[in-house]
LOKOLDO-544679 format. One record per atom (N, C-alpha, C): residue in three letters; y, z, x. Coordinates in steps of 0.2 Angstrom, whole numbers, padded with zeros to 4 digits, always signed. Each point is the difference from the previous one (the first is absolute). Layout:
LOKOLDO-544679
alaYZX
...
END
This chain:
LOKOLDO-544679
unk-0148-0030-0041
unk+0007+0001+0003
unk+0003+0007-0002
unk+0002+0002+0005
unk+0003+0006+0000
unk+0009-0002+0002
unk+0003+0006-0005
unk+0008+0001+0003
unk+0001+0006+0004
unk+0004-0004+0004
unk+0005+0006+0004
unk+0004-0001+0001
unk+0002+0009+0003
unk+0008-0001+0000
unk+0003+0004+0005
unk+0004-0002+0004
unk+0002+0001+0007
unk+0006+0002+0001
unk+0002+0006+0003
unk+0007-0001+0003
unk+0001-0001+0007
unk+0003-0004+0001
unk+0003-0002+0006
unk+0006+0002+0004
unk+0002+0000+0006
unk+0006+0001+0003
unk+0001-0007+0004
unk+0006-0002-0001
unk+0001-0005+0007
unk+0006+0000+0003
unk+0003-0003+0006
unk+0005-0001+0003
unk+0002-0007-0002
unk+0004-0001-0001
unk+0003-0008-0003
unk+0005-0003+0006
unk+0000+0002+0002
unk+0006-0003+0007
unk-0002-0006+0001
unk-0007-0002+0000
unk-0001-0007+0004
unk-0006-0003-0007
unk+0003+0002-0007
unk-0002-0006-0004
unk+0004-0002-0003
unk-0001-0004-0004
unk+0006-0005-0005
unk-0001+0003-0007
unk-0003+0005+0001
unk+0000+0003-0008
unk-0006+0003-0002
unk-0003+0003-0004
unk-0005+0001-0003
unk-0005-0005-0001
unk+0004-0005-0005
unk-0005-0002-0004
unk-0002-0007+0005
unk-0005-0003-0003
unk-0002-0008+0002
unk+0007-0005+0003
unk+0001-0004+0004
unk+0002-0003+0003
unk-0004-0007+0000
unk+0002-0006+0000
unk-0002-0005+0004
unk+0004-0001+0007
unk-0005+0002+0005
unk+0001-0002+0006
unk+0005+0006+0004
unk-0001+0005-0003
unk+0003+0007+0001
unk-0005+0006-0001
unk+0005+0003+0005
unk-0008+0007+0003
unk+0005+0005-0006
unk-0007+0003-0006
unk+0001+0005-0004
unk-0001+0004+0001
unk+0000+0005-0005
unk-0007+0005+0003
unk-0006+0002-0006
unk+0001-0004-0007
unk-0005-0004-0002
unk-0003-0005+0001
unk+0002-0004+0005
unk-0004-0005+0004
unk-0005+0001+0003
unk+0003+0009+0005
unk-0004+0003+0005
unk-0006+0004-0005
unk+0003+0001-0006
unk-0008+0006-0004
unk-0005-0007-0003
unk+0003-0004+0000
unk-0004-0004-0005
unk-0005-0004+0009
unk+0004-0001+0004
unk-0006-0004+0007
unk-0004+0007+0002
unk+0001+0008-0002
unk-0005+0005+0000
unk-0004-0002-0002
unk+0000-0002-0007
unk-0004+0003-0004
unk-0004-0006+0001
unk+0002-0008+0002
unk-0003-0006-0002
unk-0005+0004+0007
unk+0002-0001+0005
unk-0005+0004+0005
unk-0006+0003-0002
unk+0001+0005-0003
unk-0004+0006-0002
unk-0004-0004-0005
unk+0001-0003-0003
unk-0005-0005-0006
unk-0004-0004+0001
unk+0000-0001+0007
unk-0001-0009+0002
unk+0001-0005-0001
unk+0009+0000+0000
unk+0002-0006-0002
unk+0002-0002-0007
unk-0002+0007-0004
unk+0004-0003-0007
unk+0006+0004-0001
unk+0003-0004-0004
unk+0007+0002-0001
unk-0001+0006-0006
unk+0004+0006+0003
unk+0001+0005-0005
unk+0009-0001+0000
unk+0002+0002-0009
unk+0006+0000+0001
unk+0003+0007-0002
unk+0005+0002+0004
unk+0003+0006+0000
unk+0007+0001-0006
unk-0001+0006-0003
unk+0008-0002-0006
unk+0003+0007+0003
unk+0006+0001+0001
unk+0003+0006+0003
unk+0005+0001-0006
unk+0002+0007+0000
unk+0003+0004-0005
unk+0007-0005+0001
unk+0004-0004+0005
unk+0005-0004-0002
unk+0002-0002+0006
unk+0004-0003+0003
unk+0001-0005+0005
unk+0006+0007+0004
unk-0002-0003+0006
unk+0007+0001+0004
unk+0004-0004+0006
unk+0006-0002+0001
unk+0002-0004+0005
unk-0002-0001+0006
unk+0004-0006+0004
unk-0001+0002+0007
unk+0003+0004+0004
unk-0002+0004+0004
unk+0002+0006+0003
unk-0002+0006-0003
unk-0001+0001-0006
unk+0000+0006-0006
unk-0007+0003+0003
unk-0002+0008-0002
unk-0005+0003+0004
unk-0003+0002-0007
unk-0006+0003+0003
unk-0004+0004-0007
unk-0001+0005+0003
unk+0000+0007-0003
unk-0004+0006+0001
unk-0006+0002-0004
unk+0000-0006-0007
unk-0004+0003-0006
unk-0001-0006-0003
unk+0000-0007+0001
unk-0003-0005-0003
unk-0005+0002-0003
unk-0004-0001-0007
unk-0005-0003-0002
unk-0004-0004-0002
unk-0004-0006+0002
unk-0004-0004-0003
unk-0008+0001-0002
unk+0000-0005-0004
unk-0007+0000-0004
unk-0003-0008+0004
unk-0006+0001+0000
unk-0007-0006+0001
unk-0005+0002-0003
unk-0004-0005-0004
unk-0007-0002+0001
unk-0005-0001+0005
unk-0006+0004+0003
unk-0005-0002+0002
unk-0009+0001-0003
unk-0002-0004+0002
unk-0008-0001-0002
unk-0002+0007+0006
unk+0001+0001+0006
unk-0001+0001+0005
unk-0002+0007-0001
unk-0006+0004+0002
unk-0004+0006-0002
unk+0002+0005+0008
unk+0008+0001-0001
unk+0000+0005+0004
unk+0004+0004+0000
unk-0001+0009+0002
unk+0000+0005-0003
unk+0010+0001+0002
unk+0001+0001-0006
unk+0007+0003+0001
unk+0002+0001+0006
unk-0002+0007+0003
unk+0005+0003+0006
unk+0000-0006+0005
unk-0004-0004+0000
unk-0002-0005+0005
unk+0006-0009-0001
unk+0002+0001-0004
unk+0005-0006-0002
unk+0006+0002+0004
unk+0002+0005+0000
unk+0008-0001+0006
unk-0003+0000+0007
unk-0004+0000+0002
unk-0003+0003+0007
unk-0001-0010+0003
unk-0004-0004-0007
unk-0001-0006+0000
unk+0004-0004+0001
unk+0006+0001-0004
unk+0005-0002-0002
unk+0004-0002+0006
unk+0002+0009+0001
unk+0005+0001+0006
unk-0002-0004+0007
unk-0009-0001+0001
unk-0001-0005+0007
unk+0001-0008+0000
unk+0002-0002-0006
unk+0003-0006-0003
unk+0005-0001+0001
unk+0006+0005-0001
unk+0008-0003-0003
unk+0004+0003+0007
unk+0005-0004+0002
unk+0003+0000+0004
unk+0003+0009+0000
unk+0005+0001+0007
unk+0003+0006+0002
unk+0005+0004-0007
unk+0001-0007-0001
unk+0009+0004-0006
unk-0004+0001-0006
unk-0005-0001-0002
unk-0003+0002-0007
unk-0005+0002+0001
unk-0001+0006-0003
unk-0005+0003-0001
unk-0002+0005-0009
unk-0008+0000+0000
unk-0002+0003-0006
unk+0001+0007+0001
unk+0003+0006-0003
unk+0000+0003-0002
unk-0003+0005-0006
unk-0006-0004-0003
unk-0001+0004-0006
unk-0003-0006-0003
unk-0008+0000-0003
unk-0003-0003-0004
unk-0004+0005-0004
unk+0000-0003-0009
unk-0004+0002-0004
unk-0003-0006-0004
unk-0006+0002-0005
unk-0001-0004-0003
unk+0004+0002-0008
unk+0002-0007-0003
unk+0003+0003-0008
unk-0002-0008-0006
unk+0001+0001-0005
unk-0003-0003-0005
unk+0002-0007+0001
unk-0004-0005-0004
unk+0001-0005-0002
unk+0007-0004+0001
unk+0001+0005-0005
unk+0008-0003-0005
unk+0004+0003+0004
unk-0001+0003+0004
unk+0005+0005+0005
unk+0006-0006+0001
unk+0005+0000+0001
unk+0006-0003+0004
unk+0006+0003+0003
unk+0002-0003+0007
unk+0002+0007+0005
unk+0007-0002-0004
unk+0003-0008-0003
unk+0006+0002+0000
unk+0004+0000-0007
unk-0007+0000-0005
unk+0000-0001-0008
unk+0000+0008-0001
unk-0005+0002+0004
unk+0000+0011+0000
unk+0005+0002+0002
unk+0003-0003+0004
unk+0005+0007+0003
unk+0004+0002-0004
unk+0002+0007+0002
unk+0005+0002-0003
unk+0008+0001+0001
unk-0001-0002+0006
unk+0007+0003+0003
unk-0003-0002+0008
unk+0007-0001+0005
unk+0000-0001+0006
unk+0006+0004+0005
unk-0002+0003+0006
unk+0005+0004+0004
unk+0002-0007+0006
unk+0006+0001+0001
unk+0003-0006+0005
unk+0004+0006+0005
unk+0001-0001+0006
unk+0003+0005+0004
unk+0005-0007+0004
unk+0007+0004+0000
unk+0002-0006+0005
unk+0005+0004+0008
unk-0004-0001+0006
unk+0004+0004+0003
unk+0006-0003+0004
unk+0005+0004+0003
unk+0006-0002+0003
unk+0001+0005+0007
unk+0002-0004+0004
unk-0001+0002+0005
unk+0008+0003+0002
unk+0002+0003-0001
unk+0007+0002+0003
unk+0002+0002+0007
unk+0003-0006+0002
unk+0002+0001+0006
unk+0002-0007+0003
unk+0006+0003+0005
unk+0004-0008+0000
unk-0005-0002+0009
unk-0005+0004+0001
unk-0003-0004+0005
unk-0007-0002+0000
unk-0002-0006+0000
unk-0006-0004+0000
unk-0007+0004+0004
unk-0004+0000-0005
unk-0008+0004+0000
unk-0004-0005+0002
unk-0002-0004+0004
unk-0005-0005-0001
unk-0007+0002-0004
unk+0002+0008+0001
unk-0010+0001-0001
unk+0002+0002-0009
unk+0006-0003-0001
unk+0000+0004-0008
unk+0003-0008-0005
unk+0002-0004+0005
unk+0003-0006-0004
unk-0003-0005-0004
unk-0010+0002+0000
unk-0002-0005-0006
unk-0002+0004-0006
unk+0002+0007+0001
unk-0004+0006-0004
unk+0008+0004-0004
unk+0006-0003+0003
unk+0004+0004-0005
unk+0008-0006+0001
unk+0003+0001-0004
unk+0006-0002-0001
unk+0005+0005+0006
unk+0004-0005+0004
unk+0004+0003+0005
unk+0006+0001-0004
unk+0004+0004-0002
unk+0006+0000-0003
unk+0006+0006+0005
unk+0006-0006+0003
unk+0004+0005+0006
unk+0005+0005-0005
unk+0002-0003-0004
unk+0004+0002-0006
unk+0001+0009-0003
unk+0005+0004+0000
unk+0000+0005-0002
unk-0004+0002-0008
unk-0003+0002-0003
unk-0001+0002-0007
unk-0001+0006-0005
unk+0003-0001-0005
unk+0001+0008-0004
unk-0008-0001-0004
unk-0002+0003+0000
unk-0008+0003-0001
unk+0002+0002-0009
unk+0007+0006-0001
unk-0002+0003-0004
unk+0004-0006-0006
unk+0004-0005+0003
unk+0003-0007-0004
unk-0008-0003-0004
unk-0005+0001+0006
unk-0005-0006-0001
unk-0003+0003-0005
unk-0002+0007+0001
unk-0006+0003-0007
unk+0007+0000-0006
unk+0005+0000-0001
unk+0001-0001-0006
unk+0003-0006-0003
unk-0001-0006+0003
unk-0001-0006-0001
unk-0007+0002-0001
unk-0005+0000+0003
unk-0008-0001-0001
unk-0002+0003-0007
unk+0005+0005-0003
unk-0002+0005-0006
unk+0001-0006-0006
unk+0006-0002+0002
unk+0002-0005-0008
unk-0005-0008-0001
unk-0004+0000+0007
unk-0006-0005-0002
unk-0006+0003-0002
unk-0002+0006-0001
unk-0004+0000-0003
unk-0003+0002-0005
unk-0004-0003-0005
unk-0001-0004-0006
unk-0004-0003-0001
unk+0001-0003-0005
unk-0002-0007-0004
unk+0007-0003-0002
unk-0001-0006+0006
unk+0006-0004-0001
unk-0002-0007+0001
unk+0004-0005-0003
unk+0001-0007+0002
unk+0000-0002+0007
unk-0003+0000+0005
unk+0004-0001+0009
unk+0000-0006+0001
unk+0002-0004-0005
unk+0000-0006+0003
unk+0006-0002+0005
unk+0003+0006+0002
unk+0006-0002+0005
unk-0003+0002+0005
unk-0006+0006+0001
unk-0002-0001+0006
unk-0008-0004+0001
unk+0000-0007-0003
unk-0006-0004+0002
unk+0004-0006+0002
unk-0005-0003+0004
unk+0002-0007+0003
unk+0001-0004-0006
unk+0002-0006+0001
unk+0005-0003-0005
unk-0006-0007+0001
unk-0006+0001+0005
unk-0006-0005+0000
unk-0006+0004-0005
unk+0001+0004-0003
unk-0006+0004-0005
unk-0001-0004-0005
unk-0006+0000-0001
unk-0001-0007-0006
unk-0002+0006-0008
unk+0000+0008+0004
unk-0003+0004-0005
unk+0008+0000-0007
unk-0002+0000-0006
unk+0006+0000-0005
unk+0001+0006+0000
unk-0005+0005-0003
unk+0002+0007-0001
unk+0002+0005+0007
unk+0004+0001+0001
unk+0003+0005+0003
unk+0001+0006+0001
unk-0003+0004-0007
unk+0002+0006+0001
unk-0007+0003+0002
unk+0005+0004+0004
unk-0008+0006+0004
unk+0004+0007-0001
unk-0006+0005+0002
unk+0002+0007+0001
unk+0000+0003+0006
unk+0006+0002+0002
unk+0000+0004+0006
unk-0003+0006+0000
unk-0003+0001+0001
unk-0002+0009-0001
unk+0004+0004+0005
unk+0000-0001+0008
unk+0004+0004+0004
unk+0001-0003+0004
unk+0005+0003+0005
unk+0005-0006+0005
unk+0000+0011+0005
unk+0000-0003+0004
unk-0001+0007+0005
unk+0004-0003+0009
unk+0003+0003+0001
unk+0003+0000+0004
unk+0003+0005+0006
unk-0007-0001+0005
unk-0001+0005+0007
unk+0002-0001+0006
unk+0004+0005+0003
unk+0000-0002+0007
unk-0006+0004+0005
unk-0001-0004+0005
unk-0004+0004+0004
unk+0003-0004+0009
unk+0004+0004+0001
unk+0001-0001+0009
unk+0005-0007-0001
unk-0001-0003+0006
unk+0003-0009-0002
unk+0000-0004-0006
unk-0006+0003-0005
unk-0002-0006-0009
unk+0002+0004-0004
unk+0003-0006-0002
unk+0001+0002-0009
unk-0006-0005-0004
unk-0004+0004-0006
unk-0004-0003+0000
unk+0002+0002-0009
unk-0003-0007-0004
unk+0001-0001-0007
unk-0007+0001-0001
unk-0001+0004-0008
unk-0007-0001-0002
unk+0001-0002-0008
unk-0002-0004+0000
unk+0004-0003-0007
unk-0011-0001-0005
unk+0000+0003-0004
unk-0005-0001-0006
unk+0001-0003-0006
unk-0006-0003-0003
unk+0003-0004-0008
unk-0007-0004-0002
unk+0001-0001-0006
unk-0006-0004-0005
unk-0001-0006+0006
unk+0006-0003+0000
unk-0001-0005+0005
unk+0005-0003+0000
unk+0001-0005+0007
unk+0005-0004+0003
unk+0001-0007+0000
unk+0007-0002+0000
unk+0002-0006-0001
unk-0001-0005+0010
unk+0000-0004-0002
unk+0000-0005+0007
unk+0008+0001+0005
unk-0003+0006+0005
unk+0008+0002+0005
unk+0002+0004-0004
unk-0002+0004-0006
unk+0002+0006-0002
unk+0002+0005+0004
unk-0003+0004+0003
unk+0000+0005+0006
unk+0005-0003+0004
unk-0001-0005+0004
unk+0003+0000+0005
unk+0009-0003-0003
unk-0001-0001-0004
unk+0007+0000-0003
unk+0006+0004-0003
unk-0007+0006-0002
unk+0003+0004-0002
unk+0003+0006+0007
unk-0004+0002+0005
unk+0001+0000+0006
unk+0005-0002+0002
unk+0002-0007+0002
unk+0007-0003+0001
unk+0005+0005-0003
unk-0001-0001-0007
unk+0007+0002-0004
unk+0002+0006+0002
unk-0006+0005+0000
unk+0002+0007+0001
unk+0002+0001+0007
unk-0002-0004+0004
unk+0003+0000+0007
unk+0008+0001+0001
unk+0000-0007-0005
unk+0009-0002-0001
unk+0002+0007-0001
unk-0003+0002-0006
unk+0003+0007-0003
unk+0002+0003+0005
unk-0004+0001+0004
unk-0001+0006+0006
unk+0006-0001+0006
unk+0001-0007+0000
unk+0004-0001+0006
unk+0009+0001-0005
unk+0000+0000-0004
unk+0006+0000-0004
unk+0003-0006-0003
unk-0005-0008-0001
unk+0002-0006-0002
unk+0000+0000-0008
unk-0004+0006+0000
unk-0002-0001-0010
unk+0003+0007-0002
unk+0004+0002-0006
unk-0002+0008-0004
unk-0005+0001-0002
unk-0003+0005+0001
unk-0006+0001-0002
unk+0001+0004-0006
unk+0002-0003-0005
unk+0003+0002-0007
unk-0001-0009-0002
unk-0001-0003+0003
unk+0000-0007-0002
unk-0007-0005-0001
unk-0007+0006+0000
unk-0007-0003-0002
unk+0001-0004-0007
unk+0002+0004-0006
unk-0001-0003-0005
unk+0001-0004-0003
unk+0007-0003+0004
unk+0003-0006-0001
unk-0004-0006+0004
unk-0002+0001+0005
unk-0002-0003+0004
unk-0007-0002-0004
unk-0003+0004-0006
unk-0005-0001-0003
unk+0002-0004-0005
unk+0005+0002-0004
unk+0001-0003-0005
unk+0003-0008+0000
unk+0004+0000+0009
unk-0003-0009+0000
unk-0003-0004-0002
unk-0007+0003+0003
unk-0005-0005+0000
unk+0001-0005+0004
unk+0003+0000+0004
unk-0001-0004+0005
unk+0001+0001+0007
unk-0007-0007+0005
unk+0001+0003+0005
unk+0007+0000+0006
unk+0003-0004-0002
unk+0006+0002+0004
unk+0004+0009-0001
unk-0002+0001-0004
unk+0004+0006-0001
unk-0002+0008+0005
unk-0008-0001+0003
unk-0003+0004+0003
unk+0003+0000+0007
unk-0004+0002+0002
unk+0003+0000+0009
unk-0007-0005+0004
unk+0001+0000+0007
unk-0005-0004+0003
unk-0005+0001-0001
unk-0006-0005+0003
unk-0005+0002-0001
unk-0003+0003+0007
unk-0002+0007+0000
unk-0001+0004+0007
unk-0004-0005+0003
unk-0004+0001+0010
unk-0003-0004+0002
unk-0008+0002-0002
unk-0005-0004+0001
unk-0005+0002-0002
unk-0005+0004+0004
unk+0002+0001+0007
unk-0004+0004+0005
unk-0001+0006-0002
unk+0006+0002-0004
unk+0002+0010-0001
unk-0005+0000-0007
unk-0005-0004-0003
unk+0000+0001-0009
unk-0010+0001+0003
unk+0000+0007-0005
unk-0008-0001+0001
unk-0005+0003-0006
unk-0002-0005-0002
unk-0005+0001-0010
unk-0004+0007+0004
unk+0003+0006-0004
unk-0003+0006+0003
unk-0006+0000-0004
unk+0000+0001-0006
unk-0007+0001-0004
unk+0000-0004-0007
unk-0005+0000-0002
unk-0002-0002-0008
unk-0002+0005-0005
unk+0001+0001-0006
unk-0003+0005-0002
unk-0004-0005-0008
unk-0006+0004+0000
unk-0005-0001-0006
unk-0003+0005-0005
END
C-alpha cells in the first residue's frame, strides 16, 4: 500500500458540502465513487485536510488515500480527472509517507472570501461571489481587520453548533483587496473554527457599511459570544484557497 496526496479544486454550487452525506451528492462521495472505479470495486477512503459547506469552493483542498494499485505518479490526476465529474478536479498528486496526515500535518490554511460590489445582479458571478449593493469604507475594514489578528479566543466568531471546546486560533493575516467590482478578503491562520471566515467576513462587512466601529473588534472578542459578532456572510463568495505543510 502506498500513500498519496492530492490537491484538489472544486466548484461547490451543486453539493451539499464536502464531506459524506447520506443520500447527498458531495464531493467526497464523488472521490471516493473514482476511486472505488479505479479499484474495481473496492472502497478506498478519502481523509481531506477539513470539511467545507454547501456552496463553499476550493481552490487548494488537500486529501490523502491509500492504494495497492502500481501506477506511476504523473498518471494519477489524468486517471482520476476521467472519473470525477465537471466541478472537481485533481490538480497535483504526490507520493508521501505512511504516517503522513493531510489534516493532523498542516500548518496553517489561506480562505479567501470574495464580495461582489454592485447594486446590479451578475448571474455569471452569483454562485462564485457575494452580491453586496451597499456603500463601504475599505479603509474602516482593514482597520477593524488589524485588531483580529493574533492569537485570540474567537469564540464570538464561530457557530454556536461547534462541538470544538478550545477556541483559540491564530490569525496570522487578514488582507484586504480591491480589484474592479470585488472586494476580496484573504484571511491565513493555524487554523479555523466552524463558519469562522465567513463570519468573520460578515462582521467586517458591517464595519464597512457603518453598522459597527471598527474600534469595536476586541470587545466583540472579549464576549465570547456568538451573538456579539455580525452575520454569518453567504457561502458562494468563501473559497479554501490553500493548505500549507
Amino acid at each position: 500500500m502506498q500513500r498519496f496526496k492530492c490537491t484538489i479544486t472544486y466548484d461547490g454550487t451543486h453539493f451539499a458540502g464536502y464531506q459524506v452525506q447520506p443520500g447527498k451528492r458531495t464531493v467526497q462521495g464523488e472521490l471516493e465513487r473514482a476511486l472505488k472505479k479505479l479499484h474495481k470495486g473496492e472502497d478506498i477512503k478519502v481523509t481531506a485536510s477539513g470539511r467545507t459547506d454547501a456552496g463553499v469552493h476550493a481552490k487548494g483542498q488537500v486529501i490523502h488515500f491509500d492504494s495497492p494499485l502500481n501506477i506511476p505518479i504523473e498518471k494519477w490526476e489524468i486517471a482520476l480527472n476521467s472519473l470525477l465529474p465537471d466541478e472537481v478536479a485533481i490538480v497535483g498528486a504526490e507520493t508521501v509517507p505512511d504516517d503522513f496526515h493531510v489534516r493532523f500535518d498542516a500548518k496553517g490554511k489561506e480562505y479567501r472570501y470574495f464580495v461582489h460590489r454592485s447594486s446590479r445582479r451578475d448571474p455569471f458571478k452569483r454562485h462564485y461571489a457575494y452580491q453586496y449593493p451597499y456603500p463601504l469604507n475599505t479603509d474602516a475594514i482593514k482597520q477593524a481587520a488589524a485588531d483580529l489578528i493574533g492569537t485570540h479566543d474567537f469564540t464570538s466568531f464561530c457557530s454556536a453548533k461547534t462541538e470544538v471546546e478550545d477556541k483559540v486560533r491564530e490569525l496570522q493575516e487578514i488582507e484586504v483587496h480591491e480589484k474592479e467590482d470585488m472586494l476580496i478578503f484573504r484571511f491565513r491562520g493555524t487554523g479555523f473554527l466552524y463558519n469562522m471566515v465567513r463570519i468573520l467576513a460578515g462582521t467586517l462587512l458591517e464595519v464597512g457599511s457603518g453598522e459597527r466601529d471598527p474600534d469595536s473588534m476586541q470587545s466583540v472578542l472579549k464576549e465570547k459570544n456568538r451573538s456579539a459578532a455580525g452575520k454569518t456572510a453567504p457561502p458562494q463568495g468563501l473559497y479554501l484557497w490553500k493548505v500549507f505543510y
